[in-house]
C-alpha positions as CSV (number, residue, x, y, z in Angstrom):
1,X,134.1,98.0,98.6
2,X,131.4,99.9,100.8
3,X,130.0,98.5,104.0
4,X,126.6,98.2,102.7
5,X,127.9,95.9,99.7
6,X,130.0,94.0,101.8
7,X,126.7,93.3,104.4
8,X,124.5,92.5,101.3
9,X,127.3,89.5,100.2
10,X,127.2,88.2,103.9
11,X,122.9,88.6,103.5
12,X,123.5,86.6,100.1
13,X,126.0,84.0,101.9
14,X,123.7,83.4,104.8
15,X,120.7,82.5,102.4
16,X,122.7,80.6,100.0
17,X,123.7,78.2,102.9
18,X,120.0,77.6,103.6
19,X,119.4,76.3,99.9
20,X,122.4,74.7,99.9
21,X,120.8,71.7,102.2
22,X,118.2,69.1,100.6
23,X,116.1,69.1,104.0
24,X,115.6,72.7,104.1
25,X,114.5,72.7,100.6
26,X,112.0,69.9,101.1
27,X,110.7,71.8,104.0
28,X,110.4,75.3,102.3
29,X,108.3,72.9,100.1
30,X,106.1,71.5,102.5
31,X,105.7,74.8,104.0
32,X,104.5,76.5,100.8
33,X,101.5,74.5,100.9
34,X,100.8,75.8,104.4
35,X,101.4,76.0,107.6
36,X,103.1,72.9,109.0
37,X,103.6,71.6,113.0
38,X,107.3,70.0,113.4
39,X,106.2,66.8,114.3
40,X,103.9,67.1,110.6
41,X,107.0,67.8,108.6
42,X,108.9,65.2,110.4
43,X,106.6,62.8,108.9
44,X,106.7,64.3,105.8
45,X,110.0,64.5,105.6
46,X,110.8,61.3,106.9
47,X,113.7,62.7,109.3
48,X,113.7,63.4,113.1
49,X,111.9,66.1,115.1
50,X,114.8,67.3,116.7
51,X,116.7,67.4,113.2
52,X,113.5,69.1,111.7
53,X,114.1,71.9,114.4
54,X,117.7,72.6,114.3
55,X,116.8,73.3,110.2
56,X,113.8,75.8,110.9
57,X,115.9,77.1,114.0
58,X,118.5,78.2,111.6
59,X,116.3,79.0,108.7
60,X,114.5,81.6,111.1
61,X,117.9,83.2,112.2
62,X,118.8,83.4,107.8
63,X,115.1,84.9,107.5
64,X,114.1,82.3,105.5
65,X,110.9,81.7,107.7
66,X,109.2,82.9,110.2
67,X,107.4,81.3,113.4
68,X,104.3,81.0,113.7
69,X,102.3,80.7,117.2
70,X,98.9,79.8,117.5
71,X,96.7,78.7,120.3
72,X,93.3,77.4,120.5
């Protein structure tokens, strides 16, 4: 097995372990209606803040999302 196939099963690994949670499917739901503060899909979601951004931290390192800074 090459190095490139073996880093494409780890890729495939990494994103299967975000699916693989219900909370960070319902937020990839929330979040394909829109962009989405914590604190919004909290509520949403009924679950913590703190929870909320421990799922999106590691959703950002898998690639699943991306941040999103905006100031006004």
């Amino acid at each position: 097995m090459g190095s490139q196939q073996r880093l494409l099963f780890e890729r495939h690994a990494a994103m299967c372990q975000v699916f693989s949670n219900r909370v960070r499917l319902e937020l990839l739901d929330a979040l394909s209606e829109g962009e989405l503060a914590v604190g919004e899909l909290a509520d949403r979601l009924g679950v913590g803040a703190s929870n909320v951004s421990q799922h999106l931290g590691l959703m950002r390192e898998r690639g699943a999302v991306e941040r999103v800074c905006t100031t006004g």
